[in-house]
C-alpha positions in Angstrom: 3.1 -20.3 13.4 2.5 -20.1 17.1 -1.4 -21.9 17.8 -2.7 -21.8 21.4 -4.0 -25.2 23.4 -8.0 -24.7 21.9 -6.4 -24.1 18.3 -3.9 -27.5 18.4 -6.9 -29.4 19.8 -9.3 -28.2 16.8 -6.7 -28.9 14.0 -5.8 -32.5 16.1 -9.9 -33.0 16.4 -10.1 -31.9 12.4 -7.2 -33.7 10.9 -8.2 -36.8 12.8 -4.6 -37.0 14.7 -4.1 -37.1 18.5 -2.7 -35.2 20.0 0.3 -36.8 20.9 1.4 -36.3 16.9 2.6 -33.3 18.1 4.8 -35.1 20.7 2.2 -34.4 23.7 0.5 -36.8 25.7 -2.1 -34.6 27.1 -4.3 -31.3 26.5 -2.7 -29.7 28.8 0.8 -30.4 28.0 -0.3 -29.4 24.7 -1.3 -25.9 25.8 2.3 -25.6 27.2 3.7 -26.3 23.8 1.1 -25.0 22.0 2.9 -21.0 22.9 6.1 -22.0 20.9 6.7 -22.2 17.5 5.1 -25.6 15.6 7.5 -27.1 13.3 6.5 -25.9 9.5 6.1 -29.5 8.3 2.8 -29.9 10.3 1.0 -27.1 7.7 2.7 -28.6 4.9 1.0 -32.1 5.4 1.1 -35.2 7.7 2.0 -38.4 6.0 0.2 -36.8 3.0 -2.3 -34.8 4.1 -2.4 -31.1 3.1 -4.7 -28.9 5.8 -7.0 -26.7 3.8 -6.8 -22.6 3.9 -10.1 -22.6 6.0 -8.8 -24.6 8.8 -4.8 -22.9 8.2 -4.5 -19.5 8.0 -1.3 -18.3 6.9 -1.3 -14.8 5.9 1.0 -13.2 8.5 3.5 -15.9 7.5 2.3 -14.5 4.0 3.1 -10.5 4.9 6.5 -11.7 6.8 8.0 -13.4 3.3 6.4 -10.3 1.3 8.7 -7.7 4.1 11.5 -10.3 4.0 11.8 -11.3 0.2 15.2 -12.0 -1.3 16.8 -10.0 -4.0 15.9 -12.8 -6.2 12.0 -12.0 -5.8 12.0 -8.5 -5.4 13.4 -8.5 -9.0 11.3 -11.1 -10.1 8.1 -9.0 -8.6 9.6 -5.6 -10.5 8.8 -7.1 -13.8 5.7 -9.2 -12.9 3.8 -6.6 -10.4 0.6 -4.3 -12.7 0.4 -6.5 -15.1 3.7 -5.8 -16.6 4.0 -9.6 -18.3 1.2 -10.4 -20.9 -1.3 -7.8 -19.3 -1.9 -10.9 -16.2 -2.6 -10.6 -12.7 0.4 -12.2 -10.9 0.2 -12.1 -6.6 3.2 -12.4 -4.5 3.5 -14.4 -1.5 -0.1 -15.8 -1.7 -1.5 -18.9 0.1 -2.8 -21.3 -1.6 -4.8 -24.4 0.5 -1.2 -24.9 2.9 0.9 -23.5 1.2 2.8 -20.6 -0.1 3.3 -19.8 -3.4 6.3 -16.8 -4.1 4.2 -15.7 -7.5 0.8 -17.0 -8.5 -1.0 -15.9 -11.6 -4.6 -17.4 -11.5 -5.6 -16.7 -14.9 -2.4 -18.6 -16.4 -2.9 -21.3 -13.2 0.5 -20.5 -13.1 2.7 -20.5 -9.8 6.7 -19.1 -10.3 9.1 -19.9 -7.2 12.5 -18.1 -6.3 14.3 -21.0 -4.4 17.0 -20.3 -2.6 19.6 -23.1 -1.2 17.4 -24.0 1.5 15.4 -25.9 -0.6 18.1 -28.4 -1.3 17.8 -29.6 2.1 14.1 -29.8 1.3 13.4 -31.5 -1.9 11.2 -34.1 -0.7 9.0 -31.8 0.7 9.3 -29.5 -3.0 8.5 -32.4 -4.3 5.5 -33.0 -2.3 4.2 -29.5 -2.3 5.0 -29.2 -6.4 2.6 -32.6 -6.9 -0.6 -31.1 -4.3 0.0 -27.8 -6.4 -0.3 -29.5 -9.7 -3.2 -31.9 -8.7 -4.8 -28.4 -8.0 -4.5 -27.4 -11.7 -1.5 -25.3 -11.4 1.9 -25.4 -13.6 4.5 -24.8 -10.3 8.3 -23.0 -12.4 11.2 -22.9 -10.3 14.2 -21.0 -10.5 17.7 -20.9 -8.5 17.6 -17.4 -6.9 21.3 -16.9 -9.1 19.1 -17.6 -11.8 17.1 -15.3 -11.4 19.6 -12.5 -10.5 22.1 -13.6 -13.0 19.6 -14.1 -16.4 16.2 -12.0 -15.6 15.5 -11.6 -19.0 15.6 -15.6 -19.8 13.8 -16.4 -16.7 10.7 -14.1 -17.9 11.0 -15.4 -21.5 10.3 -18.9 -19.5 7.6 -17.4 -17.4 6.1 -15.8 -20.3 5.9 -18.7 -22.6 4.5 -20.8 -19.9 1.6 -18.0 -19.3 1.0 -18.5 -23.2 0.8 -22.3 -23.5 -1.0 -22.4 -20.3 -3.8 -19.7 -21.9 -3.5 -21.4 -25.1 -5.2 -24.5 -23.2 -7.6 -23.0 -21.9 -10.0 -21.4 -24.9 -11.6 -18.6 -24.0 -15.4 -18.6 -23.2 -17.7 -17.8 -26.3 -19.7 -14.8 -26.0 -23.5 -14.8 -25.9 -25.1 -15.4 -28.7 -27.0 -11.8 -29.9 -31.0 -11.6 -29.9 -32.0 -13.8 -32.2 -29.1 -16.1 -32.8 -28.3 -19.4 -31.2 -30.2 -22.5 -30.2 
């Protein structure tokens, strides 16, 4: 994510880090750095911290992973995309505070992710992400992209028995009670 001087400043100014956490001394030299490319670990959280979707906007990264998915999601997205898995909602590539989540359904608050073995080099930070996500409500699955490619069908059986425990949970509003019913 590339930021410009004002934008680092704000997010140092919001966060309540200096600006020398980004390895700059000054404003200015901040502005100079500020035109490259800002390690990915800074929107994924400082010593904890998580930077909310109103001060992190991160839906070009977003449409760039939806243009660039891996076999392993488009197939995934082929049997979850218009409601094709219990008649839910799922969204691919969708931010959620910091973060990206490959496949959200909100109605299950349910997230599905197609790692691939990059995240082996990043399981702290998995870790980290998978225990913000779930302090947010959500269930967060996780599947090898051979998996995925290798055993569709027992991947979905997965995802689909997760979207009915997770909606079992959660009973369904009662309706209205007619004229002349009720308290």
């Amino acid at each position: 994510m590339v930021l410009s001087g004002v934008e680092v400043a704000i997010v140092a100014a919001r966060t309540g880090y200096s600006i020398g956490s980004w390895g700059c001394v000054t404003t200015s030299q901040c502005v100079t750095m500020a035109g490259s490319e800002l390690p990915l670990p800074l929107w994924e959280g400082i010593e904890g911290r998580v930077f909310h979707s109103a001060m992190i906007n991160l839906t070009t990264q977003a449409k760039t992973l939806r243009i660039n998915s891996t076999d392993a999601e488009r197939l995934l997205w082929k049997y979850l995309r218009a409601k094709q898995l219990l008649g839910l909602k799922f969204r691919r590539q969708e931010q959620i505070g910091g973060y990206i989540a490959d496949f959200v359904c909100y109605e299950a608050t349910l997230i599905v992710e197609a790692d691939g073995g990059q995240h082996l080099d990043n399981l702290n930070a998995d870790a980290e992400r998978t225990r913000w996500l779930f302090d947010q409500g959500f269930l967060v699955l996780r599947f090898w992209n051979h998996e995925v490619l290798a055993n569709i069908e027992g991947v979905l059986e997965v995802v689909r028995s997760a979207c009915l425990e997770r909606l079992s949970a959660c009973p369904s509003p009662q309706p209205s009670p007619t004229r002349g019913e009720g308290a």
